[in-house]
ZAPA-465813 format. One line per field, with one value per residue: residue number from 1; residue in three letters; x, y, z of N, C-alpha, C in turn. Coordinates in nm, 3 decimals, always signed. Example, Ala and Ser with C-alpha at 12.3 -4.5 7.8 and 13.67 -1.06 7.14 Angstrom:
% residues 2
i	c(1/2)
aa	c(ala/ser)
n_px	c(+1.319/+1.285)
n_py	c(-0.569/-0.225)
n_pz	c(+0.780/+0.708)
ca_px	c(+1.230/+1.367)
ca_py	c(-0.450/-0.106)
ca_pz	c(+0.780/+0.714)
c_px	c(+1.320/+1.290)
c_py	c(-0.330/+0.003)
c_pz	c(+0.780/+0.787)
//
This chain:
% residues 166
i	c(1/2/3/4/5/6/7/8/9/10/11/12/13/14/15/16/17/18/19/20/21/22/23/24/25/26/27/28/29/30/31/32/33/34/35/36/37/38/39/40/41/42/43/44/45/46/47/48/49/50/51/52/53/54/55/56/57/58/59/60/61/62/63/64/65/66/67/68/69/70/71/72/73/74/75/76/77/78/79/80/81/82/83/84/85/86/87/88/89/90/91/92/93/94/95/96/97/98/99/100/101/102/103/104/105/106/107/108/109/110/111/112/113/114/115/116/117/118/119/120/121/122/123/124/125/126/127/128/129/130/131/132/133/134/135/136/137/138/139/140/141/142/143/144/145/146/147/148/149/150/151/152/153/154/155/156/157/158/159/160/161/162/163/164/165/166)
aa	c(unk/unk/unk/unk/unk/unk/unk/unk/unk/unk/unk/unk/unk/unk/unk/unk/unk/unk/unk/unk/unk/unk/unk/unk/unk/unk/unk/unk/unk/unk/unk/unk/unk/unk/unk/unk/unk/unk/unk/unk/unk/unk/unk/unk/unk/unk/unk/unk/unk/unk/unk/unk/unk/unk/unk/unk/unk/unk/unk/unk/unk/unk/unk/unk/unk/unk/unk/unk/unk/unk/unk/unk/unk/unk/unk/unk/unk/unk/unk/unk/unk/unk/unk/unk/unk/unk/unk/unk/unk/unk/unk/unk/unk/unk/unk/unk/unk/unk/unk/unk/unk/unk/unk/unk/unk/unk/unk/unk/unk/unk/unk/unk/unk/unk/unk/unk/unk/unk/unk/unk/unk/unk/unk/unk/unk/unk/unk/unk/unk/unk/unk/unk/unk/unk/unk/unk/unk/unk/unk/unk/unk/unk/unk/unk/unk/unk/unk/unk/unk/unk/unk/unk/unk/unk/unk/unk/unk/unk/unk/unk/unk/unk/unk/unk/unk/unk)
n_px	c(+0.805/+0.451/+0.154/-0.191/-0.505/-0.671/-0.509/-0.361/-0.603/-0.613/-0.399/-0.409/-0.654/-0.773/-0.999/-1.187/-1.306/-1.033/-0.857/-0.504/-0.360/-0.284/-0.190/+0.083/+0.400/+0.655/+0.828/+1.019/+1.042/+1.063/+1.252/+1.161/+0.970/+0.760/+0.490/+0.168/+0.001/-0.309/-0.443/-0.705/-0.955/-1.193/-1.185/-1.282/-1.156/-1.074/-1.316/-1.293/-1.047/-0.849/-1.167/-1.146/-0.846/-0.732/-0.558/-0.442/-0.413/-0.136/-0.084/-0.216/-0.064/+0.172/+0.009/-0.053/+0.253/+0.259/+0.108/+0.228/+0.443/+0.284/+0.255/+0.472/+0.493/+0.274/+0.275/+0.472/+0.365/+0.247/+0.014/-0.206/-0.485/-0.514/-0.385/-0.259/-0.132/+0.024/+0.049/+0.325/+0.498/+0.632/+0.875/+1.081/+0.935/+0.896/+0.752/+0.760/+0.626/+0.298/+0.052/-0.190/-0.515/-0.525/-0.259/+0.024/+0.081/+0.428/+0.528/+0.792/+0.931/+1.169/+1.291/+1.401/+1.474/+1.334/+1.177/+0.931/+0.720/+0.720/+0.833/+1.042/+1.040/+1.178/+1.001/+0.941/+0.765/+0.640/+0.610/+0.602/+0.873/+0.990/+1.025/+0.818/+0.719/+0.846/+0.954/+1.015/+0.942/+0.757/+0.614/+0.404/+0.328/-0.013/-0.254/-0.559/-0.836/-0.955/-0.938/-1.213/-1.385/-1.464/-1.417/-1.096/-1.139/-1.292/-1.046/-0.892/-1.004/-0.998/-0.953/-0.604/-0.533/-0.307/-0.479/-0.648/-0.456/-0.275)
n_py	c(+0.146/+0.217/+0.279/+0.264/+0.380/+0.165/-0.071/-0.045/-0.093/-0.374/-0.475/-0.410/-0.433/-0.222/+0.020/+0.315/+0.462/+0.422/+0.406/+0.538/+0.566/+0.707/+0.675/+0.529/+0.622/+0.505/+0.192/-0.054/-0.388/-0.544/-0.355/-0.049/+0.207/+0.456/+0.649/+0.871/+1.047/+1.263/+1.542/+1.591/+1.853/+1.736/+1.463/+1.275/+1.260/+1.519/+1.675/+1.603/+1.685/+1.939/+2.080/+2.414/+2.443/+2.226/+1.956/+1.664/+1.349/+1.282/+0.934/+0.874/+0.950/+0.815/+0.527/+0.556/+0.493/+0.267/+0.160/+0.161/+0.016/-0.177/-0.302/-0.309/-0.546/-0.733/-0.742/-0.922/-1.204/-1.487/-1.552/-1.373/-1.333/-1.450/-1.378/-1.138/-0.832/-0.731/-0.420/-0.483/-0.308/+0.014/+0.197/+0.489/+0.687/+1.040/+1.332/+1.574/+1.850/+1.981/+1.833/+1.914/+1.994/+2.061/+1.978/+1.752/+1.414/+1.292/+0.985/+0.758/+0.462/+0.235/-0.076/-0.265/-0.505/-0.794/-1.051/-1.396/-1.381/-1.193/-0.772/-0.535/-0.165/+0.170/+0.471/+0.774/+1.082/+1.314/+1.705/+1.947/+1.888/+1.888/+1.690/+1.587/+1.372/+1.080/+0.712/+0.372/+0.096/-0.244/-0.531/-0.803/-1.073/-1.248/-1.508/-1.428/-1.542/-1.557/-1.816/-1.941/-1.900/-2.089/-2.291/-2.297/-2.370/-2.631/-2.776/-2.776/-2.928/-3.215/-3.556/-3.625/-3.343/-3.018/-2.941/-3.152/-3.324/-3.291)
n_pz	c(-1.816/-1.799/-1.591/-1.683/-1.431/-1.476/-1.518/-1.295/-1.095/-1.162/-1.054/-0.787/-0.476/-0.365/-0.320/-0.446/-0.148/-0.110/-0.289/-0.310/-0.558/-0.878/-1.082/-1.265/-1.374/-1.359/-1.359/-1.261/-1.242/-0.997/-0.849/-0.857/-0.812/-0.952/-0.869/-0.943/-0.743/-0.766/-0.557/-0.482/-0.325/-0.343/-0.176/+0.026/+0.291/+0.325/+0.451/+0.700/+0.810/+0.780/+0.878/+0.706/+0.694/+0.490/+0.523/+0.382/+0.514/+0.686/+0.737/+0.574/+0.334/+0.387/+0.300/+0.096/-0.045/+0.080/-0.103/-0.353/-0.311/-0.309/-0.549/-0.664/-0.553/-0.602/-0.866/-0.921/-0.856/-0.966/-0.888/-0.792/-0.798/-0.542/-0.308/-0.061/-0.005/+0.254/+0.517/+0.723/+0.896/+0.992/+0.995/+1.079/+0.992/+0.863/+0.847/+0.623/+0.475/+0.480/+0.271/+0.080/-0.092/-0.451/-0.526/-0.644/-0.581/-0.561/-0.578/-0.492/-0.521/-0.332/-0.391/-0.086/-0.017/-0.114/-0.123/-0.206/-0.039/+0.146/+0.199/+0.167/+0.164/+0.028/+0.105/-0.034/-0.087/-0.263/-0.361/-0.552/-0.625/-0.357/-0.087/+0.099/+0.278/+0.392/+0.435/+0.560/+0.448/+0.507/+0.402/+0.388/+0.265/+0.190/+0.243/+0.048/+0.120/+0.396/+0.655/+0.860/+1.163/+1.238/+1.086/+1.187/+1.432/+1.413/+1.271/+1.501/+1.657/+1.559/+1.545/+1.682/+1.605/+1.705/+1.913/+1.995/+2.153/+2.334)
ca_px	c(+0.672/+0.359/+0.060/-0.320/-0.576/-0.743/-0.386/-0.362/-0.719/-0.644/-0.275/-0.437/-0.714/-0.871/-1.124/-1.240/-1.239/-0.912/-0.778/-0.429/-0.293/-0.363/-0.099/+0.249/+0.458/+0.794/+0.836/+1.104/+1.000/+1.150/+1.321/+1.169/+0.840/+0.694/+0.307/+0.129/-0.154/-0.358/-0.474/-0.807/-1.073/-1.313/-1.083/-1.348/-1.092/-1.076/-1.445/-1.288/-0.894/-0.935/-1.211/-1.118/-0.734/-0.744/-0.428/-0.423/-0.376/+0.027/-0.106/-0.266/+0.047/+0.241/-0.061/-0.021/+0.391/+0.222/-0.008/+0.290/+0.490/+0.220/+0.232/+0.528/+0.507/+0.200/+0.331/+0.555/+0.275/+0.147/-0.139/-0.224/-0.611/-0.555/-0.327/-0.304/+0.030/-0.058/+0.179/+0.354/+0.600/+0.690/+1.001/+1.165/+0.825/+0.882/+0.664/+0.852/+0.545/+0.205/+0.013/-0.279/-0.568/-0.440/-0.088/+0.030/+0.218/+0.485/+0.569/+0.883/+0.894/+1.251/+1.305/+1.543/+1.460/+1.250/+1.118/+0.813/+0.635/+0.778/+0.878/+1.083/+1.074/+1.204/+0.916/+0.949/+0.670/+0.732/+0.527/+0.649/+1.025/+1.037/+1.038/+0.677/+0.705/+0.965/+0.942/+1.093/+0.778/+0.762/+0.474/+0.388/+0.200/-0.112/-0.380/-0.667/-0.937/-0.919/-1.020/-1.306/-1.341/-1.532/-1.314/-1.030/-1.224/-1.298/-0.953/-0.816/-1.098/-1.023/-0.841/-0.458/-0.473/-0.230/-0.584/-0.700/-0.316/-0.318)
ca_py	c(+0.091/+0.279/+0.190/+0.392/+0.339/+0.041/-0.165/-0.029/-0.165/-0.492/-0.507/-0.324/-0.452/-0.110/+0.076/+0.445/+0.599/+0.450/+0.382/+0.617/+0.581/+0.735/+0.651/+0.479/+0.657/+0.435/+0.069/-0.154/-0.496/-0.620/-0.302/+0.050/+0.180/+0.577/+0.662/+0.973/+1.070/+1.380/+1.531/+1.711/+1.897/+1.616/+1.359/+1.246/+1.291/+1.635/+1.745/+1.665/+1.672/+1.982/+2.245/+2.557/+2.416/+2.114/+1.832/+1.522/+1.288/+1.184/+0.801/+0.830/+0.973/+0.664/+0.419/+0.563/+0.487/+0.114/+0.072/+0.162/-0.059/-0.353/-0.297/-0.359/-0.712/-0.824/-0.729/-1.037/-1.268/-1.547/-1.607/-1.264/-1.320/-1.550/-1.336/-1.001/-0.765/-0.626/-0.391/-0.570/-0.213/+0.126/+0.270/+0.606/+0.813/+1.199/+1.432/+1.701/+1.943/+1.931/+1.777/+2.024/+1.993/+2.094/+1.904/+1.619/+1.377/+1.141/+0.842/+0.697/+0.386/+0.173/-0.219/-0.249/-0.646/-0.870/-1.190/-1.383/-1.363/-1.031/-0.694/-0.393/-0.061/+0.344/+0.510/+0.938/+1.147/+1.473/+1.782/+2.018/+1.863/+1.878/+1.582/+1.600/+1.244/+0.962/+0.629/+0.276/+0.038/-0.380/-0.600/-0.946/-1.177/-1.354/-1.551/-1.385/-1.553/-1.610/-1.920/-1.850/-1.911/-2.231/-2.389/-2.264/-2.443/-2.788/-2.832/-2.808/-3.041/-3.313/-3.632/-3.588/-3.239/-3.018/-2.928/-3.267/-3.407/-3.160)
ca_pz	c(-1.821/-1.701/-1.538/-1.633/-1.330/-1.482/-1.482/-1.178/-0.995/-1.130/-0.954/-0.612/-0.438/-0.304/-0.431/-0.351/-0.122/-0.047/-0.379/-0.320/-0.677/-1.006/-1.236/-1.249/-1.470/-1.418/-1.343/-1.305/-1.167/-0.827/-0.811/-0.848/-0.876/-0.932/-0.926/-0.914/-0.693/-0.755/-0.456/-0.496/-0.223/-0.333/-0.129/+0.152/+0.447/+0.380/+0.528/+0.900/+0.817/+0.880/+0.778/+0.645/+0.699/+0.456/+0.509/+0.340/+0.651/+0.709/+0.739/+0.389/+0.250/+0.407/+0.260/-0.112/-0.044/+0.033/-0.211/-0.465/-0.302/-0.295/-0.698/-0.702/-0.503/-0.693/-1.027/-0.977/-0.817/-1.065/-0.857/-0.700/-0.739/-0.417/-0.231/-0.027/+0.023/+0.346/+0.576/+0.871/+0.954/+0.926/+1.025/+1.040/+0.881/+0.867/+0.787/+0.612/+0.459/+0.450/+0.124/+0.038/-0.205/-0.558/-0.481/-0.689/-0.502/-0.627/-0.511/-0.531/-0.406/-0.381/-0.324/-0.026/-0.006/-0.250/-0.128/-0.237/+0.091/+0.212/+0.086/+0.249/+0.026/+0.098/+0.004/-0.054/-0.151/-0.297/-0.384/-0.650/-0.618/-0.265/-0.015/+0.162/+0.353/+0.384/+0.535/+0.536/+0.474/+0.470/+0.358/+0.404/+0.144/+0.272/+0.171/-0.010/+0.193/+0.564/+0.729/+0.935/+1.329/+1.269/+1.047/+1.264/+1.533/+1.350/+1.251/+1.633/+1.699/+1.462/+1.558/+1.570/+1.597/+1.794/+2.067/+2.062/+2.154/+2.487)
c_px	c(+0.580/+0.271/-0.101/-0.399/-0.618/-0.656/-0.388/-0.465/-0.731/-0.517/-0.331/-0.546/-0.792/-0.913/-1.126/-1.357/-1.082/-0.831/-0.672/-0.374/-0.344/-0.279/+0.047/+0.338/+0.648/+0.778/+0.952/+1.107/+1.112/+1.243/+1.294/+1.029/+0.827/+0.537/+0.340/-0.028/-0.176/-0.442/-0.602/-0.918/-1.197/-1.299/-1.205/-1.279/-1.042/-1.194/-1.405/-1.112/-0.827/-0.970/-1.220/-0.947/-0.694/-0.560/-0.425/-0.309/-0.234/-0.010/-0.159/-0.169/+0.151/+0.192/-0.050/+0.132/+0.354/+0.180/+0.131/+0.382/+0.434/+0.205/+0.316/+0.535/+0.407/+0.173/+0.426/+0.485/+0.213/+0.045/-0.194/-0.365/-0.621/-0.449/-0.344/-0.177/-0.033/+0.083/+0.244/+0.486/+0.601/+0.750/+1.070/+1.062/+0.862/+0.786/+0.694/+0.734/+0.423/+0.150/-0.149/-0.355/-0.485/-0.290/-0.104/+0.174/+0.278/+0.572/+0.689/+0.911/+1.049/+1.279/+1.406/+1.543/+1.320/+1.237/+0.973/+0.671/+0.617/+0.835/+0.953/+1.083/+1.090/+1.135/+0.926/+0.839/+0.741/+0.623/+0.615/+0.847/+1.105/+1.000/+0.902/+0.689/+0.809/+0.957/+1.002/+0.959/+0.806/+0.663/+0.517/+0.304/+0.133/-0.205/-0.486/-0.821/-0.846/-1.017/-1.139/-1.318/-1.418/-1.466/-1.173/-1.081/-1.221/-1.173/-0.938/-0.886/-1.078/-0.890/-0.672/-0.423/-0.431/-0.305/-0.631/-0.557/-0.270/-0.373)
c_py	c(+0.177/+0.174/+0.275/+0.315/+0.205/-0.090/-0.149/-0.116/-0.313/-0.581/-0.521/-0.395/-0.323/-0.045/+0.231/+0.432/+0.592/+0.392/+0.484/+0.628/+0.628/+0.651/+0.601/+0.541/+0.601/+0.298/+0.010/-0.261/-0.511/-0.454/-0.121/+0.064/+0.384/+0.581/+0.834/+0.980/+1.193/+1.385/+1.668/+1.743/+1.828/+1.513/+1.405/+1.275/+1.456/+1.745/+1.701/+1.695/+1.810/+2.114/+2.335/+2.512/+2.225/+2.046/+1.703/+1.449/+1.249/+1.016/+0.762/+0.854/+0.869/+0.531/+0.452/+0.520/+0.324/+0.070/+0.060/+0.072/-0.243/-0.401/-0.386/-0.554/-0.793/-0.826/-0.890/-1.158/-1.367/-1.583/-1.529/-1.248/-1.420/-1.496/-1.184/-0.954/-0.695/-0.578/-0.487/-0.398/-0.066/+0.154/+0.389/+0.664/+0.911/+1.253/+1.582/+1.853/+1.882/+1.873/+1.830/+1.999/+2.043/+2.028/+1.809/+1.560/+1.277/+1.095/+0.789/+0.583/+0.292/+0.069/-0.175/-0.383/-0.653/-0.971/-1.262/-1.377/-1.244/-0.956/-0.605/-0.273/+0.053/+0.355/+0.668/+0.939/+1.246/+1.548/+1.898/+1.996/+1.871/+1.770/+1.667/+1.481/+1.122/+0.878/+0.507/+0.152/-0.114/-0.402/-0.770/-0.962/-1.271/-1.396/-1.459/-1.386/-1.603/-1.725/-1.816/-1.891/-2.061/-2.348/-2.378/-2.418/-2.630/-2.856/-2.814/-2.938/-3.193/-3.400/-3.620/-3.435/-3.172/-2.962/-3.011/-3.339/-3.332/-3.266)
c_pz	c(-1.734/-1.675/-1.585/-1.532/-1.354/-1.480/-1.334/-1.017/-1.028/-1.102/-0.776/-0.594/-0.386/-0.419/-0.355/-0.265/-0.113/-0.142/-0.364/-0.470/-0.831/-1.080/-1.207/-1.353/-1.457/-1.298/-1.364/-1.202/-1.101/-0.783/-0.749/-0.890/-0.859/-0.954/-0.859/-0.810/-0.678/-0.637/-0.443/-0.355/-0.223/-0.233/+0.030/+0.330/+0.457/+0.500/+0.697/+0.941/+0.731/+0.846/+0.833/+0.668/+0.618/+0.434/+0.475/+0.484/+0.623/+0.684/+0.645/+0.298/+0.220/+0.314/+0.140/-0.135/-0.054/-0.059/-0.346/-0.459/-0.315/-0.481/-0.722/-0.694/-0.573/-0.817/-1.075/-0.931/-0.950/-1.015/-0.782/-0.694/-0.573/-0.292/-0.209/+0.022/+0.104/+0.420/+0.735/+0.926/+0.888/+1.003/+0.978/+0.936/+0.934/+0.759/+0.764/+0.591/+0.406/+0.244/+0.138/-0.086/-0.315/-0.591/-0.575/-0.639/-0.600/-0.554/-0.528/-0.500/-0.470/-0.325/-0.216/-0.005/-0.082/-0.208/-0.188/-0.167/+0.153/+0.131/+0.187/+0.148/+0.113/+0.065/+0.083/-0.137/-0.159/-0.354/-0.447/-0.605/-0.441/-0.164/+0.078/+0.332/+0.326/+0.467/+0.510/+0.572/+0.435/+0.474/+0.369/+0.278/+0.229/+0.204/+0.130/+0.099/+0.313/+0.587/+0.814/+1.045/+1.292/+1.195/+1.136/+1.342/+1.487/+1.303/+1.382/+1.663/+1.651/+1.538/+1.550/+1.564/+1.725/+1.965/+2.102/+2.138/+2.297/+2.617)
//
Protein backbone atom coordinates (compact mmCIF):
# COMPACT_ATOMS: atom_id res chain seq x y z
CA UNK A 1 0.00 0.00 0.00
CA UNK A 2 1.27 3.54 -0.78
CA UNK A 3 0.55 6.78 0.39
CA UNK A 4 0.64 10.25 -2.31
CA UNK A 5 1.05 13.59 -0.14
CA UNK A 6 -2.60 14.32 0.01
CA UNK A 7 -3.29 10.74 1.94
CA UNK A 8 -0.55 11.67 3.62
CA UNK A 9 -1.70 15.47 5.11
CA UNK A 10 -4.84 13.95 6.07
CA UNK A 11 -3.03 11.05 8.32
CA UNK A 12 -0.24 13.90 9.64
CA UNK A 13 -1.16 16.93 11.17
CA UNK A 14 1.87 19.22 9.94
CA UNK A 15 2.02 21.39 7.34
CA UNK A 16 5.11 23.16 5.62
CA UNK A 17 7.53 24.07 6.55
CA UNK A 18 7.62 21.09 8.68
CA UNK A 19 5.74 18.67 6.72
CA UNK A 20 8.91 15.86 6.57
CA UNK A 21 7.17 13.37 4.23
CA UNK A 22 6.53 13.11 0.60
CA UNK A 23 5.40 9.78 -0.20
CA UNK A 24 4.91 6.28 1.42
CA UNK A 25 5.80 3.80 -0.92
CA UNK A 26 5.20 0.57 1.47
CA UNK A 27 2.74 0.01 4.25
CA UNK A 28 1.87 -2.63 6.39
CA UNK A 29 -0.48 -1.59 9.23
CA UNK A 30 0.68 -2.01 12.95
CA UNK A 31 3.81 -3.21 11.61
CA UNK A 32 6.06 -1.51 8.98
CA UNK A 33 6.05 1.64 7.33
CA UNK A 34 8.57 3.27 4.30
CA UNK A 35 8.22 7.01 3.05
CA UNK A 36 10.31 9.07 0.99
CA UNK A 37 11.44 12.56 1.59
CA UNK A 38 13.07 14.62 -1.10
CA UNK A 39 15.50 16.86 0.16
CA UNK A 40 15.83 20.06 -1.88
CA UNK A 41 18.01 23.66 -1.35
CA UNK A 42 14.49 25.23 -1.10
CA UNK A 43 14.10 23.46 2.46
CA UNK A 44 13.89 26.74 4.79
CA UNK A 45 16.48 25.36 7.40
CA UNK A 46 18.97 25.38 4.93
CA UNK A 47 19.60 29.45 4.70
CA UNK A 48 21.30 29.11 8.43
CA UNK A 49 22.02 25.16 8.56
CA UNK A 50 24.75 26.09 7.19
CA UNK A 51 25.59 28.65 4.30
CA UNK A 52 27.70 27.69 1.65
CA UNK A 53 27.90 24.11 3.69
CA UNK A 54 24.17 23.06 3.48
CA UNK A 55 23.04 19.95 6.17
CA UNK A 56 19.67 19.00 6.62
CA UNK A 57 19.50 19.32 10.52
CA UNK A 58 20.08 15.61 12.43
CA UNK A 59 16.75 16.52 14.58
CA UNK A 60 14.74 16.91 11.31
CA UNK A 61 16.06 13.68 10.04
CA UNK A 62 14.90 12.03 13.46
CA UNK A 63 11.31 14.09 13.07
CA UNK A 64 10.68 12.66 9.38
CA UNK A 65 11.56 8.93 11.21
CA UNK A 66 8.46 10.34 13.61
CA UNK A 67 6.23 11.65 11.44
CA UNK A 68 6.48 8.12 9.53
CA UNK A 69 6.08 6.54 12.51
CA UNK A 70 2.98 8.75 13.69
CA UNK A 71 1.40 7.38 10.20
CA UNK A 72 1.70 4.52 11.14
CA UNK A 73 -0.20 4.97 14.70
CA UNK A 74 -2.94 7.10 13.19
CA UNK A 75 -3.53 4.88 10.28
CA UNK A 76 -5.14 2.60 12.91
CA UNK A 77 -6.97 5.49 14.91
CA UNK A 78 -10.87 5.55 14.28
CA UNK A 79 -11.08 8.84 15.67
CA UNK A 80 -7.72 10.55 14.78
CA UNK A 81 -9.46 13.98 13.98
CA UNK A 82 -9.52 14.26 17.97
CA UNK A 83 -6.19 12.98 18.69
CA UNK A 84 -2.36 13.82 18.43
CA UNK A 85 0.75 11.11 18.18
CA UNK A 86 3.29 13.16 19.75
CA UNK A 87 7.04 11.96 20.72
CA UNK A 88 7.58 11.09 24.45
CA UNK A 89 11.59 9.46 23.57
CA UNK A 90 14.45 8.91 21.59
CA UNK A 91 17.00 6.48 22.20
CA UNK A 92 20.26 5.38 20.74
CA UNK A 93 20.17 8.27 17.58
CA UNK A 94 23.39 8.13 15.37
CA UNK A 95 24.26 10.18 12.94
CA UNK A 96 26.07 8.14 10.41
CA UNK A 97 26.39 10.79 7.17
CA UNK A 98 25.30 13.93 6.46
CA UNK A 99 21.84 14.49 4.36
CA UNK A 100 22.59 17.22 1.65
CA UNK A 101 20.29 19.10 -0.70
CA UNK A 102 19.64 16.85 -3.81
CA UNK A 103 19.48 13.58 -1.38
CA UNK A 104 16.43 11.47 -1.14
CA UNK A 105 15.95 10.06 2.12
CA UNK A 106 14.13 6.87 3.04
CA UNK A 107 12.54 6.13 5.85
CA UNK A 108 12.13 2.95 7.18
CA UNK A 109 10.28 2.91 9.97
CA UNK A 110 9.68 -0.60 12.15
CA UNK A 111 6.94 -1.36 14.96
CA UNK A 112 8.89 -2.64 17.98
CA UNK A 113 5.55 -2.25 20.25
CA UNK A 114 1.89 -1.33 19.16
CA UNK A 115 -0.45 -0.06 21.68
CA UNK A 116 -3.43 2.22 21.29
CA UNK A 117 -2.08 4.99 23.40
CA UNK A 118 1.64 4.43 22.76
CA UNK A 119 4.00 3.45 20.03
CA UNK A 120 7.86 2.41 20.03
CA UNK A 121 9.38 2.13 16.34
CA UNK A 122 13.40 1.62 14.86
CA UNK A 123 13.46 4.19 12.56
CA UNK A 124 16.73 4.18 9.72
CA UNK A 125 17.15 6.71 7.16
CA UNK A 126 19.21 6.02 4.26
CA UNK A 127 20.70 8.01 1.38
CA UNK A 128 21.58 6.25 -1.83
CA UNK A 129 21.55 2.66 0.10
CA UNK A 130 23.51 3.73 2.84
CA UNK A 131 22.40 4.20 6.51
CA UNK A 132 22.45 8.19 7.07
CA UNK A 133 20.62 8.15 10.67
CA UNK A 134 19.22 5.49 13.09
CA UNK A 135 17.22 5.83 16.14
CA UNK A 136 14.79 4.02 18.49
CA UNK A 137 11.66 6.50 18.70
CA UNK A 138 8.20 6.17 21.04
CA UNK A 139 5.04 8.24 20.80
CA UNK A 140 2.23 8.81 22.97
CA UNK A 141 -1.50 9.45 21.85
CA UNK A 142 -3.15 12.60 23.23
CA UNK A 143 -6.02 14.55 22.99
CA UNK A 144 -6.40 16.84 20.01
CA UNK A 145 -7.47 19.85 22.02
CA UNK A 146 -5.98 20.84 25.32
CA UNK A 147 -7.93 21.97 28.19
CA UNK A 148 -7.09 25.41 28.82
CA UNK A 149 -5.66 26.97 32.23
CA UNK A 150 -9.10 28.20 33.19
CA UNK A 151 -10.92 25.24 32.79
CA UNK A 152 -7.99 23.44 34.39
CA UNK A 153 -8.61 25.93 37.14
CA UNK A 154 -12.54 25.64 37.52
CA UNK A 155 -12.45 22.03 37.70
CA UNK A 156 -9.91 22.03 40.88
CA UNK A 157 -12.25 24.63 42.15
CA UNK A 158 -15.46 22.84 41.99
CA UNK A 159 -17.06 21.09 44.96
CA UNK A 160 -15.56 17.59 45.60
CA UNK A 161 -12.64 18.21 43.78
CA UNK A 162 -9.16 16.83 44.58
CA UNK A 163 -8.01 21.15 45.49
CA UNK A 164 -11.11 21.84 47.15
CA UNK A 165 -10.70 18.38 49.48
CA UNK A 166 -6.99 19.77 50.70
Amino acid sequence: MTFEIQEIMGLLPHRYPFLLIDRVVEFEPQKRLVAIKNVTINEPFFQGHFPGYPIMPGVLVVEAMAQAGGIIMTAAMSDREKKLVVFSGIERAKFRRPVVPGDQLRIEVDVLAFRSRAGRIQGNAFVDGKLACEATLTCQVVPRERESHSQQTETQNQPGSEAEQQ
